[in-house]
C-alpha positions as CSV (number, residue, x, y, z in Angstrom):
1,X,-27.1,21.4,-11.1
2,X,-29.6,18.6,-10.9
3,X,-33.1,19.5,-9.9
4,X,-33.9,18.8,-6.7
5,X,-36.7,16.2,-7.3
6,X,-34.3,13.5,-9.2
7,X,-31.9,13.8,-6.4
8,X,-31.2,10.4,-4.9
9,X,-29.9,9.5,-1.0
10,X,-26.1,8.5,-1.7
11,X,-25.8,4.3,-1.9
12,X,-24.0,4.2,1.5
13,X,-24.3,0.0,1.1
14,X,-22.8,-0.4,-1.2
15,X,-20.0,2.2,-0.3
16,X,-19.5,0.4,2.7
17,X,-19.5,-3.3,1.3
18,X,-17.0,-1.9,-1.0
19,X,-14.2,-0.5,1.3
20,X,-15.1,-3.6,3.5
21,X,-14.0,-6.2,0.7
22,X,-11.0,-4.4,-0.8
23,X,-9.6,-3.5,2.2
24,X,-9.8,-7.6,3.3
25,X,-8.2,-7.9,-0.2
26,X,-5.6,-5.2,0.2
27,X,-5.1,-6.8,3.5
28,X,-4.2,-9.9,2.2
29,X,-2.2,-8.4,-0.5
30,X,-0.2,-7.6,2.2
31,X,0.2,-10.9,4.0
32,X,1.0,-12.5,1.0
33,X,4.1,-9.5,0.1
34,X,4.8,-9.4,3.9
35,X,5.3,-12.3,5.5
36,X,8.1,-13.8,3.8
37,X,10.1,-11.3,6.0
38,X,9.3,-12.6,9.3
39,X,10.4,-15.8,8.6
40,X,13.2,-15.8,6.0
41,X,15.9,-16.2,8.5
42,X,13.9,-19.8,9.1
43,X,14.2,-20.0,5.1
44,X,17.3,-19.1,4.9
45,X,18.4,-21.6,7.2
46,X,16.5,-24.4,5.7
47,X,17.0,-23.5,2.4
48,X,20.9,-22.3,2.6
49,X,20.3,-18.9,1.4
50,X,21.4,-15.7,2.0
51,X,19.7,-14.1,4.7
52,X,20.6,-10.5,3.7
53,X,19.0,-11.4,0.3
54,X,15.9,-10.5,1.6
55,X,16.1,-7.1,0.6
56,X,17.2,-7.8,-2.7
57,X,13.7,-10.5,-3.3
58,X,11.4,-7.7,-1.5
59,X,12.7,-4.8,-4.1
60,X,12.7,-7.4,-7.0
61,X,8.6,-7.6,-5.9
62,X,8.3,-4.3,-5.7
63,X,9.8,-3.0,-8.9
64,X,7.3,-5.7,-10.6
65,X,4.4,-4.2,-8.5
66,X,5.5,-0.7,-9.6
67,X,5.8,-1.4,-13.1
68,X,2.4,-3.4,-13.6
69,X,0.6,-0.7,-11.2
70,X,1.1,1.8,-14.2
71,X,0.1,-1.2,-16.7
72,X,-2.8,-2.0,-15.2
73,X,-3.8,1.4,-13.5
74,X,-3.9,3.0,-17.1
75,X,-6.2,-0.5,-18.6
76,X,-8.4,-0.1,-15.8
77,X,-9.3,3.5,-17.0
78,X,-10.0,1.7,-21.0
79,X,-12.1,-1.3,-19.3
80,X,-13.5,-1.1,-16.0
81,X,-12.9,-2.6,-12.8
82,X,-14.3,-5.9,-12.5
83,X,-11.9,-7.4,-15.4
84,X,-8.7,-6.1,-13.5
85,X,-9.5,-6.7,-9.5
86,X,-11.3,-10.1,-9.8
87,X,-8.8,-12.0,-11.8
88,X,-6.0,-10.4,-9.6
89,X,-7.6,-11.2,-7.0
90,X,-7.5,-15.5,-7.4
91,X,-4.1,-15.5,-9.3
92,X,-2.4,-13.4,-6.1
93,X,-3.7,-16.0,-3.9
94,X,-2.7,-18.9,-5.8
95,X,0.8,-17.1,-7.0
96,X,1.1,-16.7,-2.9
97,X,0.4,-20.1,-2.1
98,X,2.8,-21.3,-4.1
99,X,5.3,-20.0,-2.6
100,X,5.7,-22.7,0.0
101,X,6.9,-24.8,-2.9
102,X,10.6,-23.1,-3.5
103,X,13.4,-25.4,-3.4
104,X,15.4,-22.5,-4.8
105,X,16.4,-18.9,-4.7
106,X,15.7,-19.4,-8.5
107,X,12.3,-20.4,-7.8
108,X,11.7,-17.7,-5.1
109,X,12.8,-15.0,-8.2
110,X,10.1,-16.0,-10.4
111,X,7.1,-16.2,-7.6
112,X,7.6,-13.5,-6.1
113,X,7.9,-11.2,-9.8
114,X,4.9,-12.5,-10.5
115,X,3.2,-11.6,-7.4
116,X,4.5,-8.4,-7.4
117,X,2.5,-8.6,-10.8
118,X,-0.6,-9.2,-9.9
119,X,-0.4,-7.2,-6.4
120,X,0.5,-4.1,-9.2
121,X,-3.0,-4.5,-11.0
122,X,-5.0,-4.7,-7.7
123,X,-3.5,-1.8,-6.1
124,X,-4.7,1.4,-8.1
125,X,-7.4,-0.5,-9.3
126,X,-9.0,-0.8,-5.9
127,X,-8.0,2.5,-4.9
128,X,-10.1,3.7,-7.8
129,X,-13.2,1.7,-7.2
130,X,-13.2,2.7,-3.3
131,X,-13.0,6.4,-4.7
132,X,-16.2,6.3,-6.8
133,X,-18.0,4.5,-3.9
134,X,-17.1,6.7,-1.5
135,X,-19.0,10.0,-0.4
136,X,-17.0,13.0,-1.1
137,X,-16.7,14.2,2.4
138,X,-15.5,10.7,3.7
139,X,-13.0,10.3,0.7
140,X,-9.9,10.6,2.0
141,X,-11.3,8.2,5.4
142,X,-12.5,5.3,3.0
143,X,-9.9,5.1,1.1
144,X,-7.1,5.3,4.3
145,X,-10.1,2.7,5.1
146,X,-9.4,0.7,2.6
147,X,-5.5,0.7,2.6
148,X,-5.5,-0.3,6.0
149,X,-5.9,-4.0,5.8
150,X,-2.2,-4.7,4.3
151,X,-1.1,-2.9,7.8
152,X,-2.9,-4.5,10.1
153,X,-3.0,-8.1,8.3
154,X,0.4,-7.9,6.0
155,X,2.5,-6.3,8.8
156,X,0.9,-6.4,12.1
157,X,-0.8,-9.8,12.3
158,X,1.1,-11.8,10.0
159,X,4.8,-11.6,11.6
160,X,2.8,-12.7,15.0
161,X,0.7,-15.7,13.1
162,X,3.7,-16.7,11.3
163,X,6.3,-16.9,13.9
164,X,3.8,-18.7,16.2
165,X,2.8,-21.4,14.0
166,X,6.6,-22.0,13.4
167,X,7.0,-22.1,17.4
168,X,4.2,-24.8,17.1
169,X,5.8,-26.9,14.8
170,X,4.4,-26.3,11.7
171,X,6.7,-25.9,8.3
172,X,7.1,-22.2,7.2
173,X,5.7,-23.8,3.3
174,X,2.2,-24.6,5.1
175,X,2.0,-20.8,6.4
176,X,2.2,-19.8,2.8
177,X,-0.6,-21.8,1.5
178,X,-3.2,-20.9,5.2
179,X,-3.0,-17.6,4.0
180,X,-3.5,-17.6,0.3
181,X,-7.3,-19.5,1.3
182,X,-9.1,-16.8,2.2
183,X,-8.1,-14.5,-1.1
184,X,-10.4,-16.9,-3.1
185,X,-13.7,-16.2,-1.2
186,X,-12.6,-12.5,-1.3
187,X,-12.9,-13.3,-5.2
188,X,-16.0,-14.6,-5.4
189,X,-17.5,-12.1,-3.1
190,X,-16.2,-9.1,-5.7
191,X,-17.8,-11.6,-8.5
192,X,-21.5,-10.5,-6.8
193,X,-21.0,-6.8,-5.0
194,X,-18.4,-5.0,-7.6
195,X,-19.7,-2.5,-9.8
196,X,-18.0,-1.3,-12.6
197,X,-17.6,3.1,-12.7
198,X,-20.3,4.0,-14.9
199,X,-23.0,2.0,-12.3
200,X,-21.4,3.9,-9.4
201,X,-22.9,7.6,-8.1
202,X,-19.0,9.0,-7.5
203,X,-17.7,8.4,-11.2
204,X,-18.8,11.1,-12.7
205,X,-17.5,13.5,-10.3
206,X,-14.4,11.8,-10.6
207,X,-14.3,11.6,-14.8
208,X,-13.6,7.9,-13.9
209,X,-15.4,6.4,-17.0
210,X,-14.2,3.7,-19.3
211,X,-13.5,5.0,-22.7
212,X,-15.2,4.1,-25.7
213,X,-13.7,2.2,-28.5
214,X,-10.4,3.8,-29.6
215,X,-10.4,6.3,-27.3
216,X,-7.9,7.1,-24.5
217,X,-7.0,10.0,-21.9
218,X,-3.2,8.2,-22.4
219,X,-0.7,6.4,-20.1
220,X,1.2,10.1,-20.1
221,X,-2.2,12.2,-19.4
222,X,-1.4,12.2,-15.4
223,X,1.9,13.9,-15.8
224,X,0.2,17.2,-17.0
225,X,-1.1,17.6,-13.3
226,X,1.5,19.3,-11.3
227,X,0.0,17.7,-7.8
228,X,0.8,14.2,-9.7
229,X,4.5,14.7,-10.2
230,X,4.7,15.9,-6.7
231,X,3.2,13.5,-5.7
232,X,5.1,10.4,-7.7
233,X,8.0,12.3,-5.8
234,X,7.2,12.6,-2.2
235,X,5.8,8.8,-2.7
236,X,9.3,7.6,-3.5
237,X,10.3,8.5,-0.4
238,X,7.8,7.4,1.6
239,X,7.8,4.5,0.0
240,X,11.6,3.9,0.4
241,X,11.5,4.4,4.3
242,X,8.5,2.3,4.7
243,X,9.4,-1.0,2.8
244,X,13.0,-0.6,3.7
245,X,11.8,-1.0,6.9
246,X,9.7,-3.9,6.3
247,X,12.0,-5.8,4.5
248,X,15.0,-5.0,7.2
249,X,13.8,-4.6,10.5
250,X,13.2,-8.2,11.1
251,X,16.5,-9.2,10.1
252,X,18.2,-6.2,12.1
253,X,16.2,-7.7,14.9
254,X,17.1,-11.4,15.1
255,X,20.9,-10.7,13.5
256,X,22.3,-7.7,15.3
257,X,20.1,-7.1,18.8
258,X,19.6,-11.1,18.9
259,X,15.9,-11.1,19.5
260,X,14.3,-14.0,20.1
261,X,12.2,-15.2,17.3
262,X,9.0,-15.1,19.1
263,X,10.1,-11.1,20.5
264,X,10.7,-10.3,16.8
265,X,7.5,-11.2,15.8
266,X,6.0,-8.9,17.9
267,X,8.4,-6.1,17.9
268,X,8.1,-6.7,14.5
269,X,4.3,-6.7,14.2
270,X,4.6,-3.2,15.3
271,X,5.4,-1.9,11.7
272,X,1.8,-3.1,10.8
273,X,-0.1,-1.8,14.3
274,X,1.1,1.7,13.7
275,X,0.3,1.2,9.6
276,X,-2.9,0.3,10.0
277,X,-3.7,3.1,13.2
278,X,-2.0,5.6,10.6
279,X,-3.7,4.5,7.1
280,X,-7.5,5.3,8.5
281,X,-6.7,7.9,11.1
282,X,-4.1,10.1,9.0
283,X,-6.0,10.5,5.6
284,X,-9.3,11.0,7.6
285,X,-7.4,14.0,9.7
286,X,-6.6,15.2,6.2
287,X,-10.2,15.7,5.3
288,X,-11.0,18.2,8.1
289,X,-7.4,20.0,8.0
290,X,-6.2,19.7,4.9
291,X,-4.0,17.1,2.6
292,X,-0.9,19.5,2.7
293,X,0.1,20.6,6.6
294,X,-0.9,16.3,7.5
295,X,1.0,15.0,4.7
296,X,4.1,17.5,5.8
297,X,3.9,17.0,9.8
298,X,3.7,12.9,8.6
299,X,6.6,13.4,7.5
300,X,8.9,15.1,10.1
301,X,7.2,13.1,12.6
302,X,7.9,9.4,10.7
303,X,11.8,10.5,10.4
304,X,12.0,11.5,14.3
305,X,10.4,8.6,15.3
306,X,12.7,6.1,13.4
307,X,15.7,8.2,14.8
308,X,14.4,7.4,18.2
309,X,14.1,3.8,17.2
310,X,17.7,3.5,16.2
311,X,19.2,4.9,19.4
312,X,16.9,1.8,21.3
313,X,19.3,-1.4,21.5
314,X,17.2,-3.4,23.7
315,X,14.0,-4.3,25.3
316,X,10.5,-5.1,23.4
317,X,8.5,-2.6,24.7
318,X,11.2,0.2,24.1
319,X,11.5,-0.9,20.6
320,X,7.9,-1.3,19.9
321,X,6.7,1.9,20.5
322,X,9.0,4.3,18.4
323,X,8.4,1.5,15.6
324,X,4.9,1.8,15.8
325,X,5.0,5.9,15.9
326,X,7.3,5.8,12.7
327,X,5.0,3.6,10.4
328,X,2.0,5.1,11.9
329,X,3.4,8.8,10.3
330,X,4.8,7.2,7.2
331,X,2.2,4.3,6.3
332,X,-0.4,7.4,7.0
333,X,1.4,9.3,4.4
334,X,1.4,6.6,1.8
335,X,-2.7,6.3,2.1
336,X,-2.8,9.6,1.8
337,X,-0.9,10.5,-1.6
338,X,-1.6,7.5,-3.0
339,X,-5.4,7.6,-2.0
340,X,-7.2,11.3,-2.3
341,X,-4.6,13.7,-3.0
342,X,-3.8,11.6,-6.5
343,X,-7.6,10.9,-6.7
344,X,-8.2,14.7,-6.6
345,X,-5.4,15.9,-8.6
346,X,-6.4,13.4,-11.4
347,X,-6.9,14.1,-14.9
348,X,-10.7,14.1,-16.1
349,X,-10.4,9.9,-17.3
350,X,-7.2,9.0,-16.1
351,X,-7.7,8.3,-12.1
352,X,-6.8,4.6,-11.9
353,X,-3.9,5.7,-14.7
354,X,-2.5,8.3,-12.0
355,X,-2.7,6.2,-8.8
356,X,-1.4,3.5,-11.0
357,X,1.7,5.9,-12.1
358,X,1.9,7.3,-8.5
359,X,2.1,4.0,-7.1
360,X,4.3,2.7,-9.6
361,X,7.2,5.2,-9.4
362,X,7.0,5.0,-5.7
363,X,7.7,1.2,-5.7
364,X,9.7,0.9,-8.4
365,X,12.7,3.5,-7.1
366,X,11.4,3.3,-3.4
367,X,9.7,0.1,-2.5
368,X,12.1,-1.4,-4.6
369,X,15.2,0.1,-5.0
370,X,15.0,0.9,-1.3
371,X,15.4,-2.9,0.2
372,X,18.0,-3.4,-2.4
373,X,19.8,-0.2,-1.4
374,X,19.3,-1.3,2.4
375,X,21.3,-4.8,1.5
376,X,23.8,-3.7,-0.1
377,X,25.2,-1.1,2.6
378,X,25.0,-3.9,5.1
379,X,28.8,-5.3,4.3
380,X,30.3,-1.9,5.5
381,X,27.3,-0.7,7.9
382,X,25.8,-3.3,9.2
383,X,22.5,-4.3,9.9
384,X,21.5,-0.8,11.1
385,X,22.6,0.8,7.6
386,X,19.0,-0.2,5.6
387,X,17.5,1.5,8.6
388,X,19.3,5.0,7.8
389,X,18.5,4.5,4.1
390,X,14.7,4.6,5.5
391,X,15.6,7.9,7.4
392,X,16.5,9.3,4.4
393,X,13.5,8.4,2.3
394,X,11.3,10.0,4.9
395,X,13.5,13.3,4.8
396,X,13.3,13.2,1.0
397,X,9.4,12.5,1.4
398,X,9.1,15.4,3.2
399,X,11.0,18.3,1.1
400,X,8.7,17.2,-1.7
401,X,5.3,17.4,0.1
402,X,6.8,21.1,0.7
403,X,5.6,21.8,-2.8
404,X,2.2,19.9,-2.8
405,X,-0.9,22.0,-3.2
406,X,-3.9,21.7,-1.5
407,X,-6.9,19.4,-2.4
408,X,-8.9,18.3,0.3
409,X,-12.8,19.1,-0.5
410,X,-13.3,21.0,2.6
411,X,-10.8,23.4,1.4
412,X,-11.2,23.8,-2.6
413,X,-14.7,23.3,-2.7
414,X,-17.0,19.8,-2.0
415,X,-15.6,17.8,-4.8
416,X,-13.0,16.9,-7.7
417,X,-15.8,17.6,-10.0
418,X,-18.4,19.8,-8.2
419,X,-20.1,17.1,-6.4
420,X,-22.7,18.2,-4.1
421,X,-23.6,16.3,-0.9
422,X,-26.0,13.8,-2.0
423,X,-23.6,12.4,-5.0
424,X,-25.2,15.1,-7.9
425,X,-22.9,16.2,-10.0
426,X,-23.3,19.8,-10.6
């Protein structure tokens, strides 16, 4: 252990100026990947699509997201941070902004890939660098923190700012480019505050360092953890009821209980209220009970909830709230095994490789695979079949988090590395 005299106070300023800016920058992350869904009936329309192809374009995203999350995750281990979030950061905005230029499903394809691109390298990257900022005992809450924002902008206050500017006349391409604006000075922001591991106090304790030349923990390392494979597992499922959801419930709204665009929106926005509520409330729970018993209650609590949402066939209010109680369990479950228990199952070197992996397999085969299962069981189901494909993601989710072991500090000791409580590694 470090002797006493050297030890330093832990740099709570920049900890918080961290979480503050990536969560902002996860947050728009999500606006940019959500709110195509609130108003692709409007696209549709205008655009003579098909409005059931919106599950199809949301897993097509998400299988490019999942694919460059273990790309990127497993660079940003090799070379630092600030090369992988600051650059993702402008080209998401502008990739997002451009969306209000389709003409074409065509063009709609290619955009949203390459989004789905770019979103991929941010995601376990930031997850990473809010890890190493963070305190050990407030872990699993900065980093639930920091996942929040692509709730609570991306899901809760996008489907309400979209659909209202609509109602107000404006065209559904200049909603696009409002929202890409503010990912820019999120850039430049990161350009001054980010630090790269090695200049943090948590990377040590982590074994989040960049290699030296020609050397590698490898893109496989994280599969030797046990907790990781569990965990790439129980994602999928999450995963898969979540996005199916996000990607579906609008449609199932306007299409089969003929909601009123502007009651959509907010029924709707309810997928992003409880996701943000659950992302900072459920993995900060974690850190006093456990990651286990909350990860495994999440789970039995999202699938009720959604069943109770299913039976509802009318009335805002009565639709709102089991909505809101279902992403609140699930998106809570998503911060969590994506954000500490990965972080503390982790390989010595290969943290931003296993949330990348994690995150990767979870969209691939759930956030992707999951809208395009949901859209193709709606010519013999209907528009309530993609919401029973969510069901059974979260029932899946939760026989695999039966097999997770316990990491949470409180209960293995005070950190991933023997960390004591001012940030010395010991």
């Amino acid at each position: 252990m470090q002797p006493a005299e050297n030890k330093k106070p832990w740099d709570t300023a920049y900890e918080w100026k961290i979480v503050l800016l990536l969560a902002i920058g996860f947050g728009l992350v999500g606006m940019d990947r959500f709110v195509i869904n609130s108003m692709w009936g409007t696209i549709a329309a205008d655009l003579g699509l098909d409005p059931a192809a919106i599950g199809t374009l949301a897993g097509l995203t998400g299988v490019f997201w999942g694919i460059f999350a273990i790309i990127f995750g497993n660079l940003a281990d090799k070379i630092g941070h600030r090369k992988i979030l600051i650059p993702a950061v402008f080209l998401y905005s502008l990739i997002g902004g451009l969306t209000g230029f389709a003409g074409s499903m065509m063009f709609f394809v290619l955009i949203r890939a390459l989004l789905g691109v770019m979103e991929g390298g941010y995601t376990p990257t930031s997850f990473t660098a809010v890890a190493v900022a963070s305190k050990p005992s407030r872990r699993g809450l900065n980093q639930g923190l920091q996942q929040c924002g692509v709730s609570l902008l991306g899901l809760a206050l996008a489907p309400i700012f979209a659909t209202q500017l609509m109602n107000a006349g404006l065209s559904w391409r200049w909603v696009f480019v409002i929202i890409a604006a503010p990912g820019f000075l999120v850039g430049l922001f990161l350009i001054k505050v980010l630090r790269e591991p090695r200049d943090t106090m948590g990377a040590a304790a982590l074994g989040v360092v960049e290699h030296k030349a020609g050397e590698s923990a490898g893109a496989l390392a994280p599969l030797k953890s046990y907790n990781i494979v569990v965990c790439m597992i129980a994602l999928f499922g999450a995963m898969c009821g979540l996005f199916t959801l996000a990607a579906m419930v609008p449609v199932y709204l306007e299409l089969q209980l003929k909601l009123p665009l502007a009651q959509m929106g907010v029924v709707t926005s309810a997928i992003g209220f409880g996701g943000f509520f659950g992302q900072f409330s459920w993995p900060g729970l974690s850190d006093k009970f456990g990651r286990k018993p909350v990860t495994v209650v999440g789970f039995v609590m999202a699938a009720l909830c959604l069943y109770w949402f299913i039976q509802v066939q009318s009335g805002v209010g009565a639709l709102f709230l089991p909505l809101f109680l279902a992403t609140y369990f699930c998106f809570g479950n998503i911060a969590l095994i994506t954000g500490p228990i990965t972080t503390e199952s982790a390989p010595v070197g290969a943290v931003a490789g296993s949330i990348g992996l994690v995150v990767g397999v979870g969209e691939i085969f759930g956030g992707g695979l999951g809208p395009i299962t949901g859209s193709f069981v709606i010519p013999n189901y209907g528009f309530s079949g993609p919401l029973y494909v969510a069901l059974i993601g979260m029932i899946f989710g939760f026989v695999a988090s039966l097999f997770l072991r316990e990491t949470a500090p409180i209960k293995v000791g005070i950190g991933h590395r023997a960390i004591d409580e001012t940030g010395q590694v010991m």
